[in-house]
Kinemage of the C-alpha trace (Angstrom):
@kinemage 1
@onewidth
@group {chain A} dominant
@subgroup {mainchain}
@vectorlist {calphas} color= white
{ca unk a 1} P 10.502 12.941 9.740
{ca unk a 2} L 8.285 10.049 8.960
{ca unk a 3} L 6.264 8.095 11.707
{ca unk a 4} L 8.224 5.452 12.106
{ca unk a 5} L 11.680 7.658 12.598
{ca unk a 6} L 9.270 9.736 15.009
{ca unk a 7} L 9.071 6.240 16.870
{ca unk a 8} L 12.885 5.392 16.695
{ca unk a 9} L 13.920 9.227 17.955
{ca unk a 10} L 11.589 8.949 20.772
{ca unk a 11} L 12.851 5.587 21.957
{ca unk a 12} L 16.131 3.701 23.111
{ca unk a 13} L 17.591 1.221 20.562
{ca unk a 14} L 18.319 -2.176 21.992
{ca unk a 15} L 20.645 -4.759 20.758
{ca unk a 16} L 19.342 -7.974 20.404
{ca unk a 17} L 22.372 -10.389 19.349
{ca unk a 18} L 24.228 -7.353 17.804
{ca unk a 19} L 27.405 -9.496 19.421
{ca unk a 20} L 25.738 -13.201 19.884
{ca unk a 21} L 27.592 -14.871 22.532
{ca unk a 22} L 29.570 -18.160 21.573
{ca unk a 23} L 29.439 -20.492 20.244
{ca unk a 24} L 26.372 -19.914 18.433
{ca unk a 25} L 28.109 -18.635 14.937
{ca unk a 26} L 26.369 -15.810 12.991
{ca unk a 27} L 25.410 -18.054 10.199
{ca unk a 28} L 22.856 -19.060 13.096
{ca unk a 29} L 21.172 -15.916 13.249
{ca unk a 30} L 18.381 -16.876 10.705
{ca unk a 31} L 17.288 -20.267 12.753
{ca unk a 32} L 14.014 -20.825 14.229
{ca unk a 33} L 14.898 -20.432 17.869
{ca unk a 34} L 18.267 -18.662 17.668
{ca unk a 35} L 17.313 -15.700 19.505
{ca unk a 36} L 15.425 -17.005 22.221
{ca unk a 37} L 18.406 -17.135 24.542
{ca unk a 38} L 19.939 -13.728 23.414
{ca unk a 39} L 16.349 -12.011 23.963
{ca unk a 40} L 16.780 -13.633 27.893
{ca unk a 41} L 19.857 -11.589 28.507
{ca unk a 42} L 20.826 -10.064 25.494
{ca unk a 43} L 24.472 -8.920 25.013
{ca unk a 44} L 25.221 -5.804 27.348
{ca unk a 45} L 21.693 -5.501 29.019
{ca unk a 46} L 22.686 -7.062 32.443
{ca unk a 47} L 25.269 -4.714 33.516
{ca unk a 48} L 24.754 -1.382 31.271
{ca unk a 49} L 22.764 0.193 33.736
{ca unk a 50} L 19.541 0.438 31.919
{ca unk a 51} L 17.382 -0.778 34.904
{ca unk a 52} L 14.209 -0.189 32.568
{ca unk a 53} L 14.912 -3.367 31.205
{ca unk a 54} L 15.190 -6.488 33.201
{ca unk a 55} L 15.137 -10.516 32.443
{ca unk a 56} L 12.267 -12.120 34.428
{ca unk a 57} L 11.335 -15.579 35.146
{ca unk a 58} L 6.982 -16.558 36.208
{ca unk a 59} L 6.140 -19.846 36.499
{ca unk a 60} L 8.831 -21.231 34.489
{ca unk a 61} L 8.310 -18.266 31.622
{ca unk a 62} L 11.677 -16.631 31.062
{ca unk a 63} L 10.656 -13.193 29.661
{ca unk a 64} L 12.543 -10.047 29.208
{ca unk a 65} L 10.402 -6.595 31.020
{ca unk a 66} L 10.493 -3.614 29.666
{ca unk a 67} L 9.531 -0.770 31.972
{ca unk a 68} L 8.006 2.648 30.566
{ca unk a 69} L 8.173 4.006 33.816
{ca unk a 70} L 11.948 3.786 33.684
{ca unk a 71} L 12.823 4.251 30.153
{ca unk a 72} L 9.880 7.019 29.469
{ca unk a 73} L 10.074 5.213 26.433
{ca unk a 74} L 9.756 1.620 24.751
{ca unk a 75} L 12.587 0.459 22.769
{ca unk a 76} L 13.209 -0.629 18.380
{ca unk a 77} L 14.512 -3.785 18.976
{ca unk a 78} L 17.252 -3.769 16.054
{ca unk a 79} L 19.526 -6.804 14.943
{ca unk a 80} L 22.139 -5.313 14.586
{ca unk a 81} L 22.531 -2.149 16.902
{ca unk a 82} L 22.575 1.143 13.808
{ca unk a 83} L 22.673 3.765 15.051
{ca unk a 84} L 24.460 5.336 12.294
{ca unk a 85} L 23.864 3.211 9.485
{ca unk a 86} L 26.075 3.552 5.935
{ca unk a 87} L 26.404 2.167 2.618
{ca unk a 88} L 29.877 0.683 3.951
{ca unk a 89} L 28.097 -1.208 6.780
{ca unk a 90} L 25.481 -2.966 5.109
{ca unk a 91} L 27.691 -4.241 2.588
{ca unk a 92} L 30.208 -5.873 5.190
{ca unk a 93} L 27.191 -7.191 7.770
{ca unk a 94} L 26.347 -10.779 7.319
{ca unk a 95} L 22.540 -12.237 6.936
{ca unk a 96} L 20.041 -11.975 9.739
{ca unk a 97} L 17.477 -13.605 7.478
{ca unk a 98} L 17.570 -15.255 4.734
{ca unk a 99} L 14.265 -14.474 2.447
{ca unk a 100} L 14.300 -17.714 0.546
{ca unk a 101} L 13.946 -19.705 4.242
{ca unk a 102} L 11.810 -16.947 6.657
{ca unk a 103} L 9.591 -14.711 5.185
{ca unk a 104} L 7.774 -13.492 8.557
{ca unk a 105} L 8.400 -13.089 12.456
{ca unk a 106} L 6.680 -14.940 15.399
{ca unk a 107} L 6.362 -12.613 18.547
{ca unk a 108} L 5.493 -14.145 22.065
{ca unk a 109} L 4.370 -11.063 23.617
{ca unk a 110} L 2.053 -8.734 25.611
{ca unk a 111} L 2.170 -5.476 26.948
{ca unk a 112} L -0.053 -2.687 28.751
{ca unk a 113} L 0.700 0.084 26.380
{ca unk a 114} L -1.011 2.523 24.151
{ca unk a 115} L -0.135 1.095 21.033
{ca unk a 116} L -2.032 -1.370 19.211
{ca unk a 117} L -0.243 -3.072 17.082
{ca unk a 118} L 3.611 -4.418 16.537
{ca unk a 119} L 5.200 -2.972 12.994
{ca unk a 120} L 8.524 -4.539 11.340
{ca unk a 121} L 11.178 -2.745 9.125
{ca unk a 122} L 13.990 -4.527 7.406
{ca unk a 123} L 16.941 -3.216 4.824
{ca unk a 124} L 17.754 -5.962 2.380
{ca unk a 125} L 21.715 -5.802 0.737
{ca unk a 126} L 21.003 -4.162 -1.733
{ca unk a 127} L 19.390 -1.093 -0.500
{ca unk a 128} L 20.114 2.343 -1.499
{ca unk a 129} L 21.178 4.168 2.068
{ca unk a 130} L 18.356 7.072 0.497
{ca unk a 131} L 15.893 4.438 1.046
{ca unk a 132} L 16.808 3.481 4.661
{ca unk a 133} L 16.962 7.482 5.627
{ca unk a 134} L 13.507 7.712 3.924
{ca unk a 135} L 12.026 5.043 6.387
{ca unk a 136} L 12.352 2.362 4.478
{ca unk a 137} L 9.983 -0.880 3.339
{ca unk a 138} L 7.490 -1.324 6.480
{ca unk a 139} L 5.809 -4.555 6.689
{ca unk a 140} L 1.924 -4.720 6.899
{ca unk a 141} L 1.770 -4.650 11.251
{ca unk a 142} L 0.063 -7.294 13.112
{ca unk a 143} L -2.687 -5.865 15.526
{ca unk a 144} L -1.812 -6.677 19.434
{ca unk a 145} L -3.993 -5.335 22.072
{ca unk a 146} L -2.789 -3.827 25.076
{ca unk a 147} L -4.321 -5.890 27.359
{ca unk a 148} L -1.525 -7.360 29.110
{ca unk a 149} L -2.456 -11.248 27.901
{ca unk a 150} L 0.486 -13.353 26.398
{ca unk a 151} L 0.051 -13.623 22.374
{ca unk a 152} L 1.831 -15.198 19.621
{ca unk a 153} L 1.938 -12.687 16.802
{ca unk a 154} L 3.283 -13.448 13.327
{ca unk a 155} L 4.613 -10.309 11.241
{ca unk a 156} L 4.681 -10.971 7.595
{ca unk a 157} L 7.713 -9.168 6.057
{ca unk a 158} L 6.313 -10.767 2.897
{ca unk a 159} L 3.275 -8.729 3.763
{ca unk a 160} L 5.151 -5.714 1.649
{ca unk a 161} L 5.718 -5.071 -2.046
{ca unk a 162} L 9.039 -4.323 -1.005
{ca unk a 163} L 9.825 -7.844 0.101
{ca unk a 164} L 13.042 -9.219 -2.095
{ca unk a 165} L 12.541 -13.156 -1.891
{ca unk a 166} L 15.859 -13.625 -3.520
{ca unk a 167} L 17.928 -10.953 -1.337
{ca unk a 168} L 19.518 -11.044 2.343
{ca unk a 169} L 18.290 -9.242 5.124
{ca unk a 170} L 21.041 -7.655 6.947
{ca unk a 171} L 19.123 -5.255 9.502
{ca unk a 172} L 15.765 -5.706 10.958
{ca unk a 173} L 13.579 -3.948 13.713
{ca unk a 174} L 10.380 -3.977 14.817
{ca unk a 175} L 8.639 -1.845 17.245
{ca unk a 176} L 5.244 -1.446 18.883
{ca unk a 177} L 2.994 1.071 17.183
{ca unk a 178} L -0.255 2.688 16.108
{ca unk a 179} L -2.058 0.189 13.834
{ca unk a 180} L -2.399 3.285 11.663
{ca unk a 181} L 1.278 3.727 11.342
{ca unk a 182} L 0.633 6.872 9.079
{ca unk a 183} L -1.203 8.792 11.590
{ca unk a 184} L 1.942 10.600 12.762
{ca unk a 185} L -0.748 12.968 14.779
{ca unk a 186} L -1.813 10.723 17.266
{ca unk a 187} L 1.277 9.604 18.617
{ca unk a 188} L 1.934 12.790 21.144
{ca unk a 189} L -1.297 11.990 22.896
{ca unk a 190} L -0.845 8.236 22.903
{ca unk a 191} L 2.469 8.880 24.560
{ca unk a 192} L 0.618 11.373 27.158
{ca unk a 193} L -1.920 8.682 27.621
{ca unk a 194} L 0.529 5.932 28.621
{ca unk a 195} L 0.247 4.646 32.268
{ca unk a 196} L 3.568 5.091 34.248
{ca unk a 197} L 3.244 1.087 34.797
{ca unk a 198} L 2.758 0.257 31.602
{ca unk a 199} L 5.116 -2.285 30.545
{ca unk a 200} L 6.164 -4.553 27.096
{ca unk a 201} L 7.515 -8.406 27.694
{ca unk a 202} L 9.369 -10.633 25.374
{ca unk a 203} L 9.570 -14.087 25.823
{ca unk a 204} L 10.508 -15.431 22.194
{ca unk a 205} L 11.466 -13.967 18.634
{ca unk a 206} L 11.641 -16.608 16.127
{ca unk a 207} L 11.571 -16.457 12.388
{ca unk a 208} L 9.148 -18.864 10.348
{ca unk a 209} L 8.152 -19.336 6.848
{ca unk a 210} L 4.230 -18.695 6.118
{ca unk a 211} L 3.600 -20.277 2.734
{ca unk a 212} L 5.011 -20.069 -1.205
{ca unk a 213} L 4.857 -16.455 -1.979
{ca unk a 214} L 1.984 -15.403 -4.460
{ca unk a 215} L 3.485 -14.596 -8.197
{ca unk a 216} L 1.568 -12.446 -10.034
{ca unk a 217} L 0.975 -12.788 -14.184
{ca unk a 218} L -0.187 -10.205 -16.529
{ca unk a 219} L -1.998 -11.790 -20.108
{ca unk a 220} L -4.001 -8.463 -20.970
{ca unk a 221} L -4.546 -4.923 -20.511
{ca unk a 222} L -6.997 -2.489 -22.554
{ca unk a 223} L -6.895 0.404 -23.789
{ca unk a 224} L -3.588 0.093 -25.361
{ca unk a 225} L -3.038 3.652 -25.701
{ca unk a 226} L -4.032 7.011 -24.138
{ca unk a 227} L -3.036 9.893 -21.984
{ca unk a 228} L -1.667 10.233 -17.801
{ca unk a 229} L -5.181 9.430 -16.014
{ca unk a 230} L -6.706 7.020 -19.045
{ca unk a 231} L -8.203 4.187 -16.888
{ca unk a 232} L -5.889 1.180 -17.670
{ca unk a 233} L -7.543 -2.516 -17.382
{ca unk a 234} L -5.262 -4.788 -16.267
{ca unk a 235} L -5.963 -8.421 -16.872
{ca unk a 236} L -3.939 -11.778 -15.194
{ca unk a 237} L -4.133 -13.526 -11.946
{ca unk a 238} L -1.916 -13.651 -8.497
{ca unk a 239} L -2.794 -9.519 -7.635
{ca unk a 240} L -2.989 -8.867 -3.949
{ca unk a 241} L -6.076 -8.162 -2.071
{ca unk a 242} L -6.635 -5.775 -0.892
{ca unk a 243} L -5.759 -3.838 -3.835
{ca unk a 244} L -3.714 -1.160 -2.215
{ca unk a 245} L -0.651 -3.916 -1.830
{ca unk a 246} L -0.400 -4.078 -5.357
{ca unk a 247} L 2.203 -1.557 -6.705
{ca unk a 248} L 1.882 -0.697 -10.686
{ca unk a 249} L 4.201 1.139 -12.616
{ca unk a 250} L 4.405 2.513 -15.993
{ca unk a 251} L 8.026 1.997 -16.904
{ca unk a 252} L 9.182 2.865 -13.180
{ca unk a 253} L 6.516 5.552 -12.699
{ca unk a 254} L 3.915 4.553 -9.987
{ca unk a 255} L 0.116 4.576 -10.912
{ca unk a 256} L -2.786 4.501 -8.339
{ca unk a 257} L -4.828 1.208 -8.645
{ca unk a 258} L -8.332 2.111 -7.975
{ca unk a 259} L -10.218 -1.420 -7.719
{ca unk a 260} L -10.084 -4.718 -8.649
{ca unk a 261} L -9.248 -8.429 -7.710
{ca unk a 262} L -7.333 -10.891 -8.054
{ca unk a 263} L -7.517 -11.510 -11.985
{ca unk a 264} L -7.853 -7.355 -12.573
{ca unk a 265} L -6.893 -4.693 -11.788
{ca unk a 266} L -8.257 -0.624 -13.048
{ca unk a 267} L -5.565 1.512 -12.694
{ca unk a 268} L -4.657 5.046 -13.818
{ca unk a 269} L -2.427 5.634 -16.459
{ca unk a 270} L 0.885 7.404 -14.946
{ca unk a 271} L 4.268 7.863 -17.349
{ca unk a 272} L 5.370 8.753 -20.771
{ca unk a 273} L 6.467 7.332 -23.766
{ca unk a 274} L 6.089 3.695 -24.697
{ca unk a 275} L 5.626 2.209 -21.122
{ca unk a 276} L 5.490 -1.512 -20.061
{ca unk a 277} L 3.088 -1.887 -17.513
{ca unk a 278} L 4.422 -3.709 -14.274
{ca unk a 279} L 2.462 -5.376 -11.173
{ca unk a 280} L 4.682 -5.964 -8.145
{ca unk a 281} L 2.746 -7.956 -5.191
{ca unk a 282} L 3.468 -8.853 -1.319
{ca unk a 283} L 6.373 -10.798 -1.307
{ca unk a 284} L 8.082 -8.996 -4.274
{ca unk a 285} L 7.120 -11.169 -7.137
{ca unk a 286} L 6.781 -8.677 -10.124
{ca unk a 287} L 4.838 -9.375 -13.453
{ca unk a 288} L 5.547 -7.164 -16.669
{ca unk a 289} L 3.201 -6.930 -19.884
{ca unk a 290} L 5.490 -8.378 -22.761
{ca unk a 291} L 3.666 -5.151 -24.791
{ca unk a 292} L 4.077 -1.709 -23.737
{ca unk a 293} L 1.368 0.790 -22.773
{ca unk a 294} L 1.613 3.944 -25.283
{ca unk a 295} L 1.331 7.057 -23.781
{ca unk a 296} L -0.302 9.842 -26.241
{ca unk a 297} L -0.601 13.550 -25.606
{ca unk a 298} L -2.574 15.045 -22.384
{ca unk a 299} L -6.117 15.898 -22.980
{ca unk a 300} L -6.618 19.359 -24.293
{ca unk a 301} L -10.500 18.900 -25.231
{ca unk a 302} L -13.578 17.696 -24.047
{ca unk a 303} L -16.347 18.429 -26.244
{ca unk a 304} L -19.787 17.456 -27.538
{ca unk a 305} L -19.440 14.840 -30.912
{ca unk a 306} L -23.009 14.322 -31.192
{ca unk a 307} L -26.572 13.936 -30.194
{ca unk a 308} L -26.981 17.427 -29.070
{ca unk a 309} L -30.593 19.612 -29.508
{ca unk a 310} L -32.941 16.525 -30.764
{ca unk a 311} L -36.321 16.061 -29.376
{ca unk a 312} L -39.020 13.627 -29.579
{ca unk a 313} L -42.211 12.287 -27.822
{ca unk a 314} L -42.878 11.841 -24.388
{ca unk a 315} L -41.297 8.399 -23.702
{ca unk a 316} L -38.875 8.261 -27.017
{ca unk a 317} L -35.625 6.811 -26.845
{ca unk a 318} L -33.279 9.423 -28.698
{ca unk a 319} L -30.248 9.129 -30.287
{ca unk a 320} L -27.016 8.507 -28.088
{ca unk a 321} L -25.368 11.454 -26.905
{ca unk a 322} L -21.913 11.530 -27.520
{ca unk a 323} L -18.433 13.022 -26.221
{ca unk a 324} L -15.085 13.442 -27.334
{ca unk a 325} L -11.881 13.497 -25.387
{ca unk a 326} L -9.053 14.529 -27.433
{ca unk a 327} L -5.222 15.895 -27.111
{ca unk a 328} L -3.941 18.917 -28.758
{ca unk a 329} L -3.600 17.508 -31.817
{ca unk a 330} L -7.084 16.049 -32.312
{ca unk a 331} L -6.575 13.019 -31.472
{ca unk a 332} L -9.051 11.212 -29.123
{ca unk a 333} L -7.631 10.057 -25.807
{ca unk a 334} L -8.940 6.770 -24.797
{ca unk a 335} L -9.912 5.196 -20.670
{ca unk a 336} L -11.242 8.533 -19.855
{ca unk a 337} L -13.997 7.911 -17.444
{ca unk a 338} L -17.405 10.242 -18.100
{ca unk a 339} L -19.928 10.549 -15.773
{ca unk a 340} L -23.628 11.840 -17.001
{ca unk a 341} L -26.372 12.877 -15.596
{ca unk a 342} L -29.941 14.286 -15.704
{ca unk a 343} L -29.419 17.902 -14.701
{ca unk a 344} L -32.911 18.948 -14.623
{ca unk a 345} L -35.968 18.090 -17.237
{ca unk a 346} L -38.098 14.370 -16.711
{ca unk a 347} L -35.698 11.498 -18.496
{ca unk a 348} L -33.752 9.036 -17.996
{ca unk a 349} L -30.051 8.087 -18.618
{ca unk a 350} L -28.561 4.472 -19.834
{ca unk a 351} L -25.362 4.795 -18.103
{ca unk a 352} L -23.887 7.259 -15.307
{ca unk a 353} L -20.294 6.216 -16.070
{ca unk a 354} L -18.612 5.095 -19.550
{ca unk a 355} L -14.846 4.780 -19.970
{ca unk a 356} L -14.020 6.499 -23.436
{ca unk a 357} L -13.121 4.187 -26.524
{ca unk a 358} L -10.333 3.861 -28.860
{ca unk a 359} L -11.398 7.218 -30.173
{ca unk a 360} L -11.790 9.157 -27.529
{ca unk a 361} L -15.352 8.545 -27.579
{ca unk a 362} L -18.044 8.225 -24.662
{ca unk a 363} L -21.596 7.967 -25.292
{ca unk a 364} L -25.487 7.297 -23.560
{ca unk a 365} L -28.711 7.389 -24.261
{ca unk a 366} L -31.301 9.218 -23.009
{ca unk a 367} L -34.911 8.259 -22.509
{ca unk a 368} L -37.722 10.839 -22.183
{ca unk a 369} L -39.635 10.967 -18.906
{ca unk a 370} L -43.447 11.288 -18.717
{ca unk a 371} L -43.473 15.749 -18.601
{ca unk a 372} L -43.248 17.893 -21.745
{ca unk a 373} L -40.448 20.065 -21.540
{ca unk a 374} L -36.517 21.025 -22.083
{ca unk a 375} L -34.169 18.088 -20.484
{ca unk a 376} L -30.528 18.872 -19.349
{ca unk a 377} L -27.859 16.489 -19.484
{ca unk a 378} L -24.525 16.678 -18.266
{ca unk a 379} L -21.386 15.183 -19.115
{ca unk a 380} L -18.206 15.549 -16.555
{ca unk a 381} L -14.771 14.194 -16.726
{ca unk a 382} L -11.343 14.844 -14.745
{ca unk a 383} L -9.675 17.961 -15.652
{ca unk a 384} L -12.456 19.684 -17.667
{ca unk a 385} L -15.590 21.616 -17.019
{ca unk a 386} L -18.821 19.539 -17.228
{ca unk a 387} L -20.004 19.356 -21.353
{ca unk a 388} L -24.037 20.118 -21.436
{ca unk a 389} L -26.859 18.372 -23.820
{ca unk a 390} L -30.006 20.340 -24.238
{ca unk a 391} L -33.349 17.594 -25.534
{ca unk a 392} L -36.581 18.039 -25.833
{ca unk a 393} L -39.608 16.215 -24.473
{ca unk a 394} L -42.642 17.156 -27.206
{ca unk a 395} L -46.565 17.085 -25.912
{ca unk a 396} L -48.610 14.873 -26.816
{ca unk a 397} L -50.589 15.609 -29.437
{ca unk a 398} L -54.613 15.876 -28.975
C-alpha cells in the first residue's frame, strides 16, 4: 500500500457533487465556481449522520468544518464518490474537468492539523484501472501550514508528467498530507500527534487555468550509441526544472536524469535495441528525437589503453593516461563516466571526471609534483573495480 492509499484507508470519503442538485447540469461541473454551493451542503452531508462534518457560517463566510475529534480522521474529498472504482465506471462517468480549460485547483482553506501540505490525484479516461490501484498520477502538493489562517492555495494538476492536456478528467481527489508524500513512515506519529480539536474548513473549490503549458523540443543528443548506464546528453529547450519532473524514456523504458536545465538534460542510458529517446514534461507535453539512441552490448571490460609505467622529471607533464571501456566483443562503450585520482605519490591530475568517447575511450594527464618518487593513479567507473597507473617522478640531477 502506497502513501497516498495509506491516507484514503485511514479516512472517510466524502462526496462532493457526486449527485449535484438541480438544475445545475453536469456539463457544469468543470466551471469556475460550480462547486462552491455543493461544498456548503454537499449532497447527503446534512442528514447522514456524520456530525464530524458540519456547514458553518462567521461573519458572512459560509465554510464547511470538518472535525477530527469526531471523525478520528480527515476526509479525500472525491468528485465522484469511488469507492470501488472499475474500468466500466470510468468509461460511462462524464467530465469533471476538462484539461484543455483548467489545468489546476484553487483551495480557500485552513486547518489546525498535522499535515503540511494539500496533495491532488486525478484519473483521466483513458486510464488503465492497474494505474488507479497503483496510486495513480499525484500532482506536485501545494504547502499549507497548519496554522489555522484562511489561505488560497492553487494545486497544479499540470504540475505532473502525467498530466494529459488533451484528455478528460473523470475522478479527482485531493487530500491534506505530508509535504513529503513519500515518507509513508511518518504518518503514524503525525496521526498520534494530532490535537483532538484540530479541525480542516472549506469555504471554496474552484478550478482555474495557470498559463499555456510548457512543450518541450529535443534538436540533439550525444553519444549516439553505447551501453544501459552510458551518460546520454540531451540537447533542446522547454525541460522542467527542477529536473526530477522531467520523465525520459528509451523507447518506453524510464532513465534517471541526473542534472541539467532547461536546454539539457544528462541522463542515463536505460533500454535495448534501437531506442528513440523521449522527454515528457509537467503538463504532459512529450518531445521525441526523430533519431534513435543505439543501444550496444553491456560493458564487459575496463582496462588500461595507454600511458601506463612512464616517468619523467620533477614537474614534467607526461603523456595522457588512457582507459578503455568495452563490451564483450571489443567494442568500446561510449558516455561512461571515469573518475581519476591521485592515489598516493606528489602530482597532479587534469581532470577528475571524463565521460568516455566514441571509442570507449577516457583519458588525463598527469603532472609531476615537486617529490621524487612512485605516483599512483586511479581510474574508477560504475560496475568495475578501480584500473591503477603506476609513474614516476625522477630526481633531479646534481
Amino acid at each position: 500500500m502506497n502513501t497516498w492509499q495509506g491516507l484514503c484507508a485511514a479516512a472517510l470519503l466524502v462526496s462532493v457533487g457526486a449527485s449535484p442538485p438541480e438544475p445545475v447540469p453536469q456539463s457544469a461541473w468543470a466551471g469556475p465556481d460550480a462547486l462552491m454551493g455543493w461544498l456548503a451542503f454537499p449532497d447527503g452531508i446534512p442528514g447522514g449522520g456524520l456530525t464530524g462534518i458540519e456547514p458553518r457560517n462567521d461573519g458572512g463566510r459560509h465554510y464547511l468544518r470538518i472535525s477530527w475529534k469526531a471523525l478520528n480522521s480527515f476526509p479525500v474529498i472525491a468528485i465522484p464518490n469511488l469507492v470501488d472504482p472499475t474500468l466500466e465506471k470510468l468509461a460511462t462517468l462524464p467530465a469533471v474537468l476538462d484539461p484543455r480549460e483548467h489545468d489546476a485547483l484553487r483551495l480557500t482553506v485552513r486547518h489546525t492539523t498535522s499535515f503540511d501540505a494539500i496533495v491532488a490525484r486525478w484519473v483521466h479516461r483513458s486510464v488503465q484501472l492497474e494505474e488507479l490501484e497503483a496510486g495513480g498520477p499525484i500532482a506536485a502538493s501545494s504547502p499549507l501550514p497548519g496554522d489555522g489562517e484562511w489561505r488560497d492555495v492553487v494545486v497544479r494538476l499540470s504540475d505532473s508528467p502525467y498530466f494529459m492536456a488533451e484528455d478528460d478528467i473523470v475522478y479527482l481527489e485531493w487530500a491534506l498530507a505530508p509535504v513529503d508524500l513519500e515518507d509513508a513512515r511518518d504518518l503514524p506519529k503525525r496521526f498520534e500527534s494530532m490535537s483532538s480539536d484540530a479541525y480542516l474548513d472549506i469555504e471554496r473549490i474552484a478550478f482555474l487555468r495557470t498559463g499555456d503549458l510548457p512543450a518541450p523540443f529535443i534538436t540533439d543528443f550525444t553519444p549516439r550509441r553505447g551501453g544501459r548506464k552510458t551518460m546520454v546528453k540531451i540537447s533542446g529547450g522547454g525541460f522542467a526544472i527542477p529536473v526530477e519532473k522531467n520523465i525520459v524514456e528509451f523507447r518506453g523504458t524510464p532513465a534517471r536524469v541526473v542534472s541539467g536545465d532547461e536546454t539539457l538534460l544528462v541522463v542515463e542510458a536505460n533500454g535495448f535495441g534501437e531506442a528513440p529517446i523521449s522527454v515528457r514534461v509537467p503538463g504532459g507535453r512529450v518531445a521525441t528525437s526523430e533519431a534513435p539512441f543505439t543501444f550496444l552490448g553491456s560493458p564487459r571490460t575496463f582496462a588500461v589503453a595507454g600511458g601506463d609505467h612512464q616517468s619523467g622529471p620533477i614537474g614534467a607533464i607526461l603523456e595522457p593516461l588512457v582507459v578503455r571501456v568495452a563490451d564483450m566483443r571489443g567494442q568500446g562503450l561510449p558516455g561512461h563516466e571515469v573518475t581519476w585520482e591521485i592515489a598516493s605519490g606528489s602530482a597532479g591530475i587534469s581532470e577528475s571526471e571524463v565521460v568516455t568517447d566514441s571509442d570507449g575511450k577516457a583519458s588525463a594527464v598527469v603532472t609531476l609534483g615537486a617529490t621524487a618518487g612512485q605516483v599512483s593513479v586511479t581510474a574508477t567507473t560504475y560496475g568495475f573495480r578501480p584500473v591503477t597507473f603506476s609513474v614516476t617522478a625522477l630526481p633531479e640531477r646534481p
